[in-house]
C-alpha positions as CSV (number, residue, x, y, z in Angstrom):
1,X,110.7,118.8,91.7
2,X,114.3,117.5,91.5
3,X,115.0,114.4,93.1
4,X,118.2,112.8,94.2
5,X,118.3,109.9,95.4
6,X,122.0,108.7,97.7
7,X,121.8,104.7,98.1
8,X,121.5,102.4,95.0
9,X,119.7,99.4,96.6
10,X,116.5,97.7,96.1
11,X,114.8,100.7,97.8
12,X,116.2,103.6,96.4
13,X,116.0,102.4,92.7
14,X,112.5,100.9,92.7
15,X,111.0,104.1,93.8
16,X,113.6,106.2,92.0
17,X,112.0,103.9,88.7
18,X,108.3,104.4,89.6
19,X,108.8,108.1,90.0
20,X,110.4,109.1,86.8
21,X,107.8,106.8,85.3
22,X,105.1,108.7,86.7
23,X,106.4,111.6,85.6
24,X,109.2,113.3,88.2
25,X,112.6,113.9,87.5
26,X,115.2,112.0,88.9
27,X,118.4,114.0,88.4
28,X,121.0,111.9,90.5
29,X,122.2,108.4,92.3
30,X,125.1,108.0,94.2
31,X,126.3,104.9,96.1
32,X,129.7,104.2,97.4
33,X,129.6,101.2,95.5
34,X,130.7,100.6,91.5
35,X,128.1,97.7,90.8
36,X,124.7,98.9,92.3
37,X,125.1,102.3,90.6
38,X,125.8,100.5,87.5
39,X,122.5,98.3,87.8
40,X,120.9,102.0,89.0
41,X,121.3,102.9,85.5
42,X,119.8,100.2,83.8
43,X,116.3,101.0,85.2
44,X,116.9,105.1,84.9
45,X,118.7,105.2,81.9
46,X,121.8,107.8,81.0
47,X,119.5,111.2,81.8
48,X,120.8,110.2,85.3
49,X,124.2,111.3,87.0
50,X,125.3,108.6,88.7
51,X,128.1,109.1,91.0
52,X,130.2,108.5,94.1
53,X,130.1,111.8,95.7
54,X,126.8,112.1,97.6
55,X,126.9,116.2,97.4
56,X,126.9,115.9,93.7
57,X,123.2,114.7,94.6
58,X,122.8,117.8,96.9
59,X,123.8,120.2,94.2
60,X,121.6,118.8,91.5
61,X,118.4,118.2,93.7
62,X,115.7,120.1,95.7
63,X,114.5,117.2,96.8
64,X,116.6,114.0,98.3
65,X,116.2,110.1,99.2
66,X,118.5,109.0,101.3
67,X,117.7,105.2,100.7
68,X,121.1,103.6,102.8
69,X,120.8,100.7,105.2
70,X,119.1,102.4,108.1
71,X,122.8,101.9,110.0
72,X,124.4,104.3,107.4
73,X,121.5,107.1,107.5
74,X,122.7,109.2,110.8
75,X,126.4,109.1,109.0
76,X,125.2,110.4,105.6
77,X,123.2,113.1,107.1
78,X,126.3,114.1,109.6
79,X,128.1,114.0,106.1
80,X,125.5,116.3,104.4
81,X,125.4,118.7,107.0
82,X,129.1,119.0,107.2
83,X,129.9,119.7,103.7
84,X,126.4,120.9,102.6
85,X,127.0,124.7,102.0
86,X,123.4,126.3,101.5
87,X,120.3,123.5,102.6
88,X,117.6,126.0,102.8
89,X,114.7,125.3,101.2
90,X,115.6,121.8,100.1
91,X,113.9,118.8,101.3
92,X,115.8,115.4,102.9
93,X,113.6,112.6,103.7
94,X,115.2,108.8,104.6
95,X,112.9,105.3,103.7
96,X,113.5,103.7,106.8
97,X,110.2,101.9,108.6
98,X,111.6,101.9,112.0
99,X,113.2,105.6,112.8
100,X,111.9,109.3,112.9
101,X,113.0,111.6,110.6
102,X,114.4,113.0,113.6
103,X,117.4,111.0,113.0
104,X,118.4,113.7,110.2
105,X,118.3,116.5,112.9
106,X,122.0,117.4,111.7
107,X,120.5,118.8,108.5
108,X,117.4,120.1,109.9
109,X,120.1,122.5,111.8
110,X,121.5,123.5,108.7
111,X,117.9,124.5,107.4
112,X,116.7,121.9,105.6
113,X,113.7,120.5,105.5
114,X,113.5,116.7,106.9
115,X,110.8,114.0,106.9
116,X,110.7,110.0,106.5
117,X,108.4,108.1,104.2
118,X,108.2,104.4,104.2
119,X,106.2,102.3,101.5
120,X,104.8,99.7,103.7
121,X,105.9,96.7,101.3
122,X,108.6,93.8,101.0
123,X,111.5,94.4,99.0
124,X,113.3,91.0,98.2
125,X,114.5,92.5,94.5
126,X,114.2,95.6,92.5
127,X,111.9,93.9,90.0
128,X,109.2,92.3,92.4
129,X,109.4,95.6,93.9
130,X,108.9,97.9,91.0
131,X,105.5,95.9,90.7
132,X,103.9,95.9,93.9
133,X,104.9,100.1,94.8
134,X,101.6,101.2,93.0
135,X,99.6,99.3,95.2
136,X,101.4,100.6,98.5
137,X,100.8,102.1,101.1
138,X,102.8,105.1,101.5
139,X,103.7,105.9,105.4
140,X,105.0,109.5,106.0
141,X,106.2,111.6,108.9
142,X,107.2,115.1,109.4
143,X,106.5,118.6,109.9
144,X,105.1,121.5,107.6
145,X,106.1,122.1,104.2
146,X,108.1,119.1,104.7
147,X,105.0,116.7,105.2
148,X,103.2,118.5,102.0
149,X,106.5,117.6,99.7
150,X,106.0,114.1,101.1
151,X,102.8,113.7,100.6
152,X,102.9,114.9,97.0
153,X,105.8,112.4,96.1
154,X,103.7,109.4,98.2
155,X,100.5,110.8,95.5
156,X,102.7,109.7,92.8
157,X,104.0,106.7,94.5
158,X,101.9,104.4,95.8
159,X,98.2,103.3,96.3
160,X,97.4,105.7,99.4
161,X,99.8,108.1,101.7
162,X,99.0,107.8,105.5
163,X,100.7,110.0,108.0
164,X,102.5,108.6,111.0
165,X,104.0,110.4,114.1
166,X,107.7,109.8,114.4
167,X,107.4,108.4,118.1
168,X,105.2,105.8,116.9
169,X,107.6,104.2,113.8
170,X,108.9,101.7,116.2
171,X,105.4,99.9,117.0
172,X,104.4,100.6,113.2
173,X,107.7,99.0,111.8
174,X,107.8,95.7,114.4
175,X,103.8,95.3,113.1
176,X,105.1,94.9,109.6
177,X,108.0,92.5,111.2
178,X,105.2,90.4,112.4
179,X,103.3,90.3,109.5
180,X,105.6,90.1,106.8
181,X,109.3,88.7,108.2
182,X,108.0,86.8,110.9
183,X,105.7,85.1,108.3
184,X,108.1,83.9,106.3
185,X,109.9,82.3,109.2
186,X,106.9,81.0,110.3
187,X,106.4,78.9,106.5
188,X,110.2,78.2,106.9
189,X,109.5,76.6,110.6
190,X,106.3,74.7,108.6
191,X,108.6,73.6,105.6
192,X,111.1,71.8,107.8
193,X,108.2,69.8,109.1
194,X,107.1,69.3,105.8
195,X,110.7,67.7,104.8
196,X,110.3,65.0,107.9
197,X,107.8,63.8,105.3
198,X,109.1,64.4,102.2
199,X,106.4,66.7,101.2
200,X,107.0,69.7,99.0
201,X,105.5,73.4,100.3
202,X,103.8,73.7,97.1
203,X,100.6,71.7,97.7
204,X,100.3,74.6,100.8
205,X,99.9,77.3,98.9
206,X,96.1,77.2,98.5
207,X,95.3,76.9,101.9
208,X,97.8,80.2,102.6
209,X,96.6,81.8,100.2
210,X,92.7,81.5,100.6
211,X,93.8,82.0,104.8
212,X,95.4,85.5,103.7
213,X,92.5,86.0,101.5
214,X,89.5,85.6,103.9
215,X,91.7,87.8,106.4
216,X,91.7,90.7,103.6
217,X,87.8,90.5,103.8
218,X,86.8,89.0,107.7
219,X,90.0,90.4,109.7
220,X,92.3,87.7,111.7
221,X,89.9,86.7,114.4
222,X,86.8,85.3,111.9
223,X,89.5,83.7,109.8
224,X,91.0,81.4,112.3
225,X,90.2,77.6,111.7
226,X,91.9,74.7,113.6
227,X,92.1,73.0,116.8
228,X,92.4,76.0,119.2
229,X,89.2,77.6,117.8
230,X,87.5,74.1,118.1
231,X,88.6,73.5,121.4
232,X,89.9,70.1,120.2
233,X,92.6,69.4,123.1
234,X,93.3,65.5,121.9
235,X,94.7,67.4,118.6
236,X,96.8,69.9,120.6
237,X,98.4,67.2,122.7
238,X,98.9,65.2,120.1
239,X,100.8,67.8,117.9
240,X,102.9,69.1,121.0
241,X,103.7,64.8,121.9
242,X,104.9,64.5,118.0
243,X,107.3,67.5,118.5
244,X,108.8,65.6,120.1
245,X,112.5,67.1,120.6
246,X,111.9,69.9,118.2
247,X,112.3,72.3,120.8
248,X,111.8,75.7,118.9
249,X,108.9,74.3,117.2
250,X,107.0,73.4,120.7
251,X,107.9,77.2,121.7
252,X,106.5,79.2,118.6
253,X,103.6,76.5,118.2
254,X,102.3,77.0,121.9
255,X,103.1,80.9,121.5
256,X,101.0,81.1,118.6
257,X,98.3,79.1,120.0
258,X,97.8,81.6,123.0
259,X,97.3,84.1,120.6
260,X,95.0,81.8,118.9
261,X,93.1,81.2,122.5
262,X,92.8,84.6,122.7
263,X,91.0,84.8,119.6
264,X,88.9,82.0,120.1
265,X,88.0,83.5,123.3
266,X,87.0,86.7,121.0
267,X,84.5,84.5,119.0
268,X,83.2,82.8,122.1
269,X,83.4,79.5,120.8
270,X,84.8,77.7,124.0
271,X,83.4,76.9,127.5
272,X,85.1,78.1,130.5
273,X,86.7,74.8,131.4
274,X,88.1,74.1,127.8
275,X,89.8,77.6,127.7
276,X,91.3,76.3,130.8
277,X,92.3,73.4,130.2
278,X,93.7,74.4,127.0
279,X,95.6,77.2,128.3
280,X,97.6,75.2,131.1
281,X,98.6,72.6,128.2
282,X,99.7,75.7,125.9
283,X,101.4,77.5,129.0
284,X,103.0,74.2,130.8
């Protein structure tokens, strides 16, 4: 199996490294860029063509990444199609978490095969994400012979390959928003009350990680602590009265608490008039 891959970023060369480690041949990068195909080829070594000219990637591979920004994807496939003389047989698949392969319907015309496969996993830099790939989920959607290519290369990938309809990427890629982006702007939102105090956001790192670890093993709803769960309203007014005029933070805090009422409503640990009463103060 010859693999191309078109897009030199985090994406494309992390997976592009973990694949030729693990045994597959990576014949090609391109990018329109000098400087990411020139860090491209200090993971993958000179074995590599690395070029500007995406259908040099089409003529050396059967099978090809297209890693771009998800903005660019439509526009290289449009690209391929156009200028692609014979696409039979070979296989296209894109790596983005929120669109269908469906988006690559130009080449599909031509007679190639198309799919998408996402590895469910944050990719802040090439080396962080080199690591973490093995242990991945591996999210894949197409049809056919298409699906069995992509669940061979998501084998060699990652931890486990899970197949995905292409209507539902939407939903599966705003979960992963939630859980991952969304987190980190929820710590950030944390850290800036943290510097009202002039404490640091290391001394936190115990309690988020033992909180992500006992929601590995219990799931979300048996791992929430705190004053929602406990029905502790003094505390709740108390923390909305010292917001203060930190108008964002009141929002997301009473946002987040609902969804923490609803949970504690799951564990039936309130009374009828605490739930209540704690919902009109979240929702006034």
């Amino acid at each position: 199996m010859d693999i191309g891959i078109i897009g030199a970023g985090r994406v494309g060369v992390s997976i592009a490294y973990v694949l030729k480690n693990r045994g597959m041949k990576i014949t090609s990068v391109s990018d329109i860029h000098d400087a990411p195909l020139v860090i491209a080829k200090r993971y993958l070594g000179d074995d590599v063509l690395y070029t500007k000219d995406n259908m040099d990637v089409i003529k050396s591979s059967h099978v090809v990444a297209i890693t771009t920004q998800d903005r660019a994807i439509t526009q290289v496939a449009e690209e391929i199609a156009e200028k692609g003389k014979d696409l039979e047989g070979k296989m296209f698949f894109h790596t983005s978490g929120a669109h269908p392969s469906s988006i690559l319907y130009t080449i599909d015309k031509k007679g190639g095969l198309i799919g998408s496969l996402h590895p469910l996993q944050t990719f802040p830099d090439i080396e962080s994400a080199i690591k973490v790939i093995p242990t991945t989920y591996i999210f894949i959607e197409g049809e056919g012979p298409a699906l069995n290519i992509l669940n061979e290369l998501g084998g060699v990938l990652g931890r486990k390959v899970c197949t995905i309809k292409g209507k539902d990427k939407v939903l599966y890629h705003l979960s992963a928003v939630f859980v991952c982006n969304l987190l980190c702007a929820l710590i950030y939102a944390g850290k800036k009350i943290m510097d009202k105090i002039e404490i640091d956001l290391g001394p936190f790192f115990p309690i988020i990680d033992a909180t992500l670890s006992n929601i590995k093993e219990k799931g979300p709803v048996n791992s929430l602590t705190g004053p929602v769960v406990r029905g502790d309203i003094e505390t709740i007014n108390s923390h909305i009265r010292e917001m203060g005029e930190m108008e964002l933070h009141k929002k997301v805090y009473k946002v987040l608490s609902l969804f923490a009422l609803e949970m504690a409503q799951k564990r039936n640990t309130l009374n009828d008039e605490t739930f209540e009463e704690i919902k009109r103060l979240l929702e006034g």
